[in-house]
C-alpha positions as CSV (number, residue, x, y, z in Angstrom):
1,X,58.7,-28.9,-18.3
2,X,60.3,-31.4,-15.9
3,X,63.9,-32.4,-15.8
4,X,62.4,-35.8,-16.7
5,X,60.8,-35.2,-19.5
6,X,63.7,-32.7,-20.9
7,X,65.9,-35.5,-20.9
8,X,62.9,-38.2,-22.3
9,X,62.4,-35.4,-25.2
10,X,66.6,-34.8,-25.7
11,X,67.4,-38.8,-25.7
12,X,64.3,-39.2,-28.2
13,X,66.7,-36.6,-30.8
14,X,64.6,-33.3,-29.6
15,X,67.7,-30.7,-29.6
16,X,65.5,-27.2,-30.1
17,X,64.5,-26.1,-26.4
18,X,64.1,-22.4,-27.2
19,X,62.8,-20.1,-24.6
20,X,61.6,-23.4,-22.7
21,X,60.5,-23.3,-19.1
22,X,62.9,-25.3,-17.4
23,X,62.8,-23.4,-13.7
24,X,64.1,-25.4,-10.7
25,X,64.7,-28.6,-13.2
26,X,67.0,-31.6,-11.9
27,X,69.4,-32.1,-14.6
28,X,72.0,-33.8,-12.7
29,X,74.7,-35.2,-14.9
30,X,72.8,-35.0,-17.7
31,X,74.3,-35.3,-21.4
32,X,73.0,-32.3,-23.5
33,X,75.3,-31.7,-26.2
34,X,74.8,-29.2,-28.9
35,X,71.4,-28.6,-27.6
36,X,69.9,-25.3,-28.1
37,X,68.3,-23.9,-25.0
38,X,68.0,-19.9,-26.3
39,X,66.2,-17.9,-23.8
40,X,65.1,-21.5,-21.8
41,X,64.4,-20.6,-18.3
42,X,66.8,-22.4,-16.6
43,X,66.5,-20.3,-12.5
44,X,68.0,-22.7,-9.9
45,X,68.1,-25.9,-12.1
46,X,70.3,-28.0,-11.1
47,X,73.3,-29.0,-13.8
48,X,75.8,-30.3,-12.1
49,X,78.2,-32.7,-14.0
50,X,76.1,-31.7,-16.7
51,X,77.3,-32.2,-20.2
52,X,76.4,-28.6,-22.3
53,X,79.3,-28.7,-24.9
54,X,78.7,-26.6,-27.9
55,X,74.9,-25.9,-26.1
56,X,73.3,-22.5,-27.3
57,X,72.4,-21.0,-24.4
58,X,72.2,-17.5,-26.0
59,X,70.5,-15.1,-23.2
60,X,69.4,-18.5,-21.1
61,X,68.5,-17.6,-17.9
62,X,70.3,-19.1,-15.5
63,X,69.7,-17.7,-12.0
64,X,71.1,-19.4,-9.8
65,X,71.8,-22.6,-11.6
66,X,74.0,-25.1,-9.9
67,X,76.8,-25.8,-12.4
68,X,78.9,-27.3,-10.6
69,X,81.9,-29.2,-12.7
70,X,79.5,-28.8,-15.9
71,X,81.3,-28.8,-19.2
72,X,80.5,-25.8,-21.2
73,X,83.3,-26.2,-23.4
74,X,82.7,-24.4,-26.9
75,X,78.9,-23.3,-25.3
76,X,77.4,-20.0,-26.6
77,X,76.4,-18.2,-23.5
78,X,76.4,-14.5,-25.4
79,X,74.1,-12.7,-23.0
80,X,73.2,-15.4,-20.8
81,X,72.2,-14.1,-17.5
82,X,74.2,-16.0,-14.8
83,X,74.1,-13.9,-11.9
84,X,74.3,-16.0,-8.6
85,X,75.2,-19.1,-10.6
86,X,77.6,-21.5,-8.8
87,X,80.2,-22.2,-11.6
88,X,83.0,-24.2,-9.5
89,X,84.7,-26.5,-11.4
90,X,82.9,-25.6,-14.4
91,X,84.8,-25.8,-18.1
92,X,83.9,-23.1,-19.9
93,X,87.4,-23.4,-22.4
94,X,86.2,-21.4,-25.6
95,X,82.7,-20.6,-24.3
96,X,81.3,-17.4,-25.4
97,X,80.8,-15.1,-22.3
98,X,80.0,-12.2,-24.3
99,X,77.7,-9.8,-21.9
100,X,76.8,-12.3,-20.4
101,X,76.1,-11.3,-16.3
102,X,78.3,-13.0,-14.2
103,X,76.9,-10.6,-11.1
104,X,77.5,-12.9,-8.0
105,X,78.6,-16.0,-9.9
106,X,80.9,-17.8,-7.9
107,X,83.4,-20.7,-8.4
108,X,84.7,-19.3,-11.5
109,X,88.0,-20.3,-12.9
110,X,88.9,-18.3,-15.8
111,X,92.7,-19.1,-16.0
């Protein structure tokens, strides 16, 4: 699935994403609160500025996602696997990091 039509399916009330394809996917600023992307394929997306408060991304694979000043702020990422992922900026205040893989991550701020 496109970027595009993520967003066209979220703004249309779509919030259940599981184990969606979303590899290499421009989602540039956009707002995806409370959505539930378990196990979505999210390698190299791009989600800077995105919004992903409260988001399930339980065991998401995020490769190398660009999240870059993202909010993550109350996100579920239990098991996510975020190794290489360019967190700088990111707020990730009560997110759940449990096992998740933070291998090569860089830009995080956990203070």
């Amino acid at each position: 699935m496109t970027g595009k039509e993520f967003i066209e399916q979220y703004n249309e009330g779509r919030r259940d994403f599981s184990e969606t394809n979303l590899y290499k996917a421009d989602l540039y600023k956009a707002d995806l609160e409370e959505a539930n992307l378990t196990r979505a394929d999210l390698t190299g997306a791009n989600l800077k500025g995105a919004n992903l408060e409260g988001a399930n991304l339980y065991k998401a694979d995020l490769y190398g996602a660009y999240l870059i000043g993202a909010n993550l702020k109350g996100a579920n990422l239990f098991g996510a696997y975020l190794i290489g992922a360019n967190l700088k900026g990111a707020n990730l205040y009560g997110a759940n990091l449990y096992k998740a893989d933070l291998e090569e991550a860089w830009g995080l701020d956990l203070s």
